[in-house]
C-alpha positions as CSV (number, residue, x, y, z in Angstrom):
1,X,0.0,0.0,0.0
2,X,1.2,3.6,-0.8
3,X,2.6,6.1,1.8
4,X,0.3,9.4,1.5
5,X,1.2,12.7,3.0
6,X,-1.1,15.8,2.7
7,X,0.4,19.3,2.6
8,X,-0.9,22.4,3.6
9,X,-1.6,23.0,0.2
10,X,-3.5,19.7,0.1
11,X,-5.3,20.7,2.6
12,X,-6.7,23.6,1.3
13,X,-7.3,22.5,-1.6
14,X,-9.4,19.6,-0.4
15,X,-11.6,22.2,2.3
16,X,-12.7,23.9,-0.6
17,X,-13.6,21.2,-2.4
18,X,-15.7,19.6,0.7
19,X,-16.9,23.4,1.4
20,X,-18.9,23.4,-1.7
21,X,-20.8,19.7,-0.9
22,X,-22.0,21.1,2.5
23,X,-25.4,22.3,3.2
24,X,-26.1,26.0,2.6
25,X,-28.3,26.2,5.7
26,X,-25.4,26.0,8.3
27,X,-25.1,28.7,10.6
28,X,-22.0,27.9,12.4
29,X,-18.5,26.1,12.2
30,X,-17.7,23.7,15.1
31,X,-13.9,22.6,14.9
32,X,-12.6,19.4,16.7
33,X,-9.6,20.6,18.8
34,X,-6.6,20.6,17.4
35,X,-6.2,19.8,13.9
36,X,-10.4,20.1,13.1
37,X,-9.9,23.7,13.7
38,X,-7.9,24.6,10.6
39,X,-10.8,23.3,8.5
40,X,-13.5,24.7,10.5
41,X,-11.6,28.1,10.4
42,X,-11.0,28.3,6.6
43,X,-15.1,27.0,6.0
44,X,-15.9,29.4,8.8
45,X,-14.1,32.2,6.5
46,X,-15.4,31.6,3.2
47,X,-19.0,31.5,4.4
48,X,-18.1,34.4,6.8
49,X,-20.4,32.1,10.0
50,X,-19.7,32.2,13.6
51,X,-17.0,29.6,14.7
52,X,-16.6,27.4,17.8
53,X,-14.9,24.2,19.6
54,X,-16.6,21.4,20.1
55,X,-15.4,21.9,23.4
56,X,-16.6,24.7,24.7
57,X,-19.3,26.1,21.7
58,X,-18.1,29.7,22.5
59,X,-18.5,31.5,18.9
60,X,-16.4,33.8,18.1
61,X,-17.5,36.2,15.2
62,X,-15.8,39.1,13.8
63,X,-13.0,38.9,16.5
64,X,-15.7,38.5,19.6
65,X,-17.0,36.6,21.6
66,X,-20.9,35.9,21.6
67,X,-22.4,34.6,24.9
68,X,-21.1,31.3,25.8
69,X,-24.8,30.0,25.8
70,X,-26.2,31.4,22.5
71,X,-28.4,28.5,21.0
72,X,-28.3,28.9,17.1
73,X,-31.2,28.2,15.2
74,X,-30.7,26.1,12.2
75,X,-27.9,23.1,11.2
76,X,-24.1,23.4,12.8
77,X,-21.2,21.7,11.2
78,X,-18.9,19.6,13.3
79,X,-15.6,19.7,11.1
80,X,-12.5,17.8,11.9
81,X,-9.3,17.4,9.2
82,X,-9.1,13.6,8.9
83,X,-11.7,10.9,10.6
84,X,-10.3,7.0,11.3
85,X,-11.8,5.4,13.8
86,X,-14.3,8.2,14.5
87,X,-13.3,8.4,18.2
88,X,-13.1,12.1,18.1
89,X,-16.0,12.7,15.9
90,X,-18.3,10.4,19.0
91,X,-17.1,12.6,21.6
92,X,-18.1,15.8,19.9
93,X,-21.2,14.5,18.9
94,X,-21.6,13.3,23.1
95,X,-20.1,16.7,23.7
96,X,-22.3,19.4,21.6
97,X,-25.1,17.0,22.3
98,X,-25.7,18.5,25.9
99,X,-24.7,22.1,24.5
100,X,-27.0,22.9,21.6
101,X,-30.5,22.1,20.4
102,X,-29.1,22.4,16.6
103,X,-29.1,19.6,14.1
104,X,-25.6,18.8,14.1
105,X,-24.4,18.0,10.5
106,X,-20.3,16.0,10.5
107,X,-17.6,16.2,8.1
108,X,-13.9,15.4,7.7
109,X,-11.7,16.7,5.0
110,X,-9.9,12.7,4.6
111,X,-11.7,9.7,5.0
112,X,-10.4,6.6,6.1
113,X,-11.9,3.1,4.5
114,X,-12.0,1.4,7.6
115,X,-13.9,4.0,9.7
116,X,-16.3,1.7,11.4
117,X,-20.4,1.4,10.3
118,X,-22.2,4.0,12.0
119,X,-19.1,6.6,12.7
120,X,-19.0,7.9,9.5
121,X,-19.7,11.3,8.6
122,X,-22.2,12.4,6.5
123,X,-19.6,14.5,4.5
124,X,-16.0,13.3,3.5
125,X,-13.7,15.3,1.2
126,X,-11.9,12.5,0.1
127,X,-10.6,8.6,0.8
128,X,-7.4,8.3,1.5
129,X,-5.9,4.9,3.4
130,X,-2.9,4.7,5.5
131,X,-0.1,4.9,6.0
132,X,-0.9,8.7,5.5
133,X,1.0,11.1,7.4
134,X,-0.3,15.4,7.7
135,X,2.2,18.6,7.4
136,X,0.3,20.1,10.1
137,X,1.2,17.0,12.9
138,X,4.0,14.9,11.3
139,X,6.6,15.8,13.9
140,X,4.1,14.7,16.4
141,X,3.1,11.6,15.2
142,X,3.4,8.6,17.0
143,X,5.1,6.7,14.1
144,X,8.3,8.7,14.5
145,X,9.5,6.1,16.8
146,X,10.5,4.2,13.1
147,X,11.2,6.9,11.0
148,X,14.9,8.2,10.6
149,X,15.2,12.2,9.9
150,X,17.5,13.9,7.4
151,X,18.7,16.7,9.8
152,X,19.7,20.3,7.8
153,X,16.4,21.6,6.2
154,X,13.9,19.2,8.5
155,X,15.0,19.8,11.8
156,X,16.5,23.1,11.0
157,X,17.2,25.3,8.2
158,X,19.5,24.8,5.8
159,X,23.1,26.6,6.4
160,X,23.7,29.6,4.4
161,X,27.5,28.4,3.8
162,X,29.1,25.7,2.8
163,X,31.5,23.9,4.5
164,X,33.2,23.4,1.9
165,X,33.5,27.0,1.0
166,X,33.8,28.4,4.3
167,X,34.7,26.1,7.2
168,X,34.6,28.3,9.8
169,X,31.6,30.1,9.1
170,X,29.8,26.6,9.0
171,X,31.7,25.7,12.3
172,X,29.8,29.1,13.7
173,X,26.6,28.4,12.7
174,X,26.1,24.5,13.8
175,X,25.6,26.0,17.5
176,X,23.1,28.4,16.6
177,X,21.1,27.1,13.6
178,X,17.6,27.6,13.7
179,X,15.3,25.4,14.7
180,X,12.8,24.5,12.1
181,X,10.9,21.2,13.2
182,X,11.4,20.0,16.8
183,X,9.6,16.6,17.4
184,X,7.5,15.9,20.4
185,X,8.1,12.4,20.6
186,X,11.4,10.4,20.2
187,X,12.3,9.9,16.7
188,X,13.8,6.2,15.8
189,X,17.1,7.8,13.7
190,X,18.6,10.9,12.7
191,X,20.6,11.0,9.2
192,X,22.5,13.4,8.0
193,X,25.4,14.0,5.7
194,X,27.3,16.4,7.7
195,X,31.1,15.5,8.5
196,X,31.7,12.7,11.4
197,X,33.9,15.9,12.7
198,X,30.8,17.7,14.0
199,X,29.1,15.3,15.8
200,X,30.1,16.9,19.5
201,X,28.0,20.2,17.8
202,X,25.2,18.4,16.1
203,X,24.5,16.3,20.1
204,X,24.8,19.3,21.7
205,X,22.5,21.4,19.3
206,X,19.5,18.6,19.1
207,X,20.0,18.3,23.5
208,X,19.6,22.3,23.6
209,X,16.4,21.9,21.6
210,X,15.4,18.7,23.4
211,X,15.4,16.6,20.3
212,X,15.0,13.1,21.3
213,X,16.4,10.1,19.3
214,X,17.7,6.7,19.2
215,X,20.4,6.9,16.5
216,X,22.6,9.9,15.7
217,X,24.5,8.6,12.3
218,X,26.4,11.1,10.3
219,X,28.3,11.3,7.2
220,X,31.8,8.9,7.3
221,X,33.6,11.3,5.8
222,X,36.1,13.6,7.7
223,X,36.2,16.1,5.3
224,X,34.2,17.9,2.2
225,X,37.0,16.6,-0.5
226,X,36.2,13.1,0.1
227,X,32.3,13.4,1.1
228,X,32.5,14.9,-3.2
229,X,34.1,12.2,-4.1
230,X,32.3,9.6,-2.5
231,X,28.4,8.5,-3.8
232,X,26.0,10.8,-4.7
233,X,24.0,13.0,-1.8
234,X,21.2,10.7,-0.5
235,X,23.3,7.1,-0.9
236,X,24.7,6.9,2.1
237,X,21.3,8.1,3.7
238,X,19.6,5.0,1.8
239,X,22.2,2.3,2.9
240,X,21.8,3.5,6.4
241,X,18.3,3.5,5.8
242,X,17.9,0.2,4.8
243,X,20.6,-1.2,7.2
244,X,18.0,0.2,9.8
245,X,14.3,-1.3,11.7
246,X,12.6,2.3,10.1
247,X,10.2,2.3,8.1
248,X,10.0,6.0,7.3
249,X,12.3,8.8,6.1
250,X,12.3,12.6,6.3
251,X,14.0,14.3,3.9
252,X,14.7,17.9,3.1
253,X,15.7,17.1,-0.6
254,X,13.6,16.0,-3.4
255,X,16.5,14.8,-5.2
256,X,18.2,12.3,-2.5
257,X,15.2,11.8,-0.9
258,X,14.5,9.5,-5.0
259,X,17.7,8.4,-4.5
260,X,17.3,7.2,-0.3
261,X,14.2,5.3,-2.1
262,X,16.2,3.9,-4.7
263,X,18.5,2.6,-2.3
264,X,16.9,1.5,0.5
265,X,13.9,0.5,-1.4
266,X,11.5,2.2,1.5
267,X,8.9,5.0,1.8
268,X,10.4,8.4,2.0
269,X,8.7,11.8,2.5
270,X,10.1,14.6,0.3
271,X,9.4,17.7,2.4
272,X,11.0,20.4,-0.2
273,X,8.2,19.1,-3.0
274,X,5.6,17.3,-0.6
275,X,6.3,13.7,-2.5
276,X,6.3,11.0,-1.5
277,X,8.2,7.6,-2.7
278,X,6.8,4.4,-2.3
């Protein structure tokens, strides 16, 4: 089965799609906490309607907030981005139940196909089976305990020099590069091609940001001469990769992230593009 992963873009895209499906008699957007409310918002938007949690109902409109108890008169839509099981969907239905005499109408921008009988909702945007991974929670998602990271340009930016141009400039910036993704949960790898030289930097720079990981594996190379002369950018990534128990990569590059997948012959997320291989 393919490895999906849905960009902000995606997402979007897909809202907008769903938003024009939905009933034209809704009066307000309920969003399930966290990720329901960037649909709810952007629906909320476009129709320019009052919007809420589903777990509190306090609408704002316009910047304020109405009463907490204001009953609305006509249909509400419960949105959240993505429905599975339909766990979250059952508790906001239990939830608003008590809080609102409204016919409550349910939607999820991405569907799952084995969503249980009877916890579907009556509006999906699309189908889309797992493995499946979101921009918006990646680096929070459980999974991550099997997935090895490419470091520069995932968990933070690229650097604006090359070592091999300038090698103390580089050496200055490994302390203080900026943070860019910072996982909450402990990844399973970390793989990156800088120099074996800078590993004391690269530990110290992920335990100041309170990355957490099983494997730090850098390039074997102990300087940029012989890193260019050695296989193309993303090789050694791949035979790491595949010498590995993940199941996942994170890559900044389109480029090696094709080649990681050649390789290792494994899913890999190209975060640059938003493409995934295999």
């Amino acid at each position: 089965m393919s490895l999906s992963y849905l960009t902000y873009d995606d997402l979007h895209r897909d809202v907008m799609a769903l938003e024009r499906r939905l009933p034209r008699d809704i009066v307000g957007v309920v969003g399930i906490p966290r990720s329901g409310m960037l649909p709810a918002s952007i629906i909320a938007l476009h129709r320019n309607l009052p919007l809420a949690s589903s777990c509190n109902l306090r609408w704002l409109h316009g910047g304020e907030r109405c009463p907490p108890n204001t009953q609305r008169c006509g249909k509400l839509l419960v949105v959240d981005d993505s429905c599975y099981r339909g766990t979250a969907m059952e508790r906001a239905r239990l939830n608003l139940g008590a809080a609102t005499r409204s016919d409550l109408v349910f939607a999820a921008v991405y569907g799952h196909p084995d969503t249980p009988p009877g916890r579907q909702p009556d509006f999906v945007g699309r189908i889309v089976p797992g493995p499946r991974y979101f921009a918006w929670n990646l680096f929070h998602h459980a999974d991550l305990k099997d997935a090895m990271l490419d470091l520069d340009g995932v968990l933070c930016v690229d650097p604006p020099v090359s070592d091999s141009l300038d090698a103390d400039a580089y050496a200055a910036w490994l302390p203080n590069a900026e943070p860019l993704n910072i996982p909450s949960v402990k990844v399973g790898a970390i793989c990156t091609n800088r120099l074996r030289g800078h590993r004391a930097a690269t530990e110290a720079w992920l335990a100041k940001h309170g990355v957490q990981y099983g494997e730090l594996i850098m390039s074997p190379y102990d300087n940029p001469e012989k890193r260019e002369r050695g296989p193309i950018h993303g090789w050694n990534k791949g035979e790491a990769y595949l010498a590995s128990r993940c199941n996942l990569f994170v890559e900044s590059d389109d480029g090696q992230a094709r080649v990681i997948r050649e390789s290792a012959n494994k899913p890999v997320i190209a975060l640059d593009t938003g493409r995934t291989y295999g």
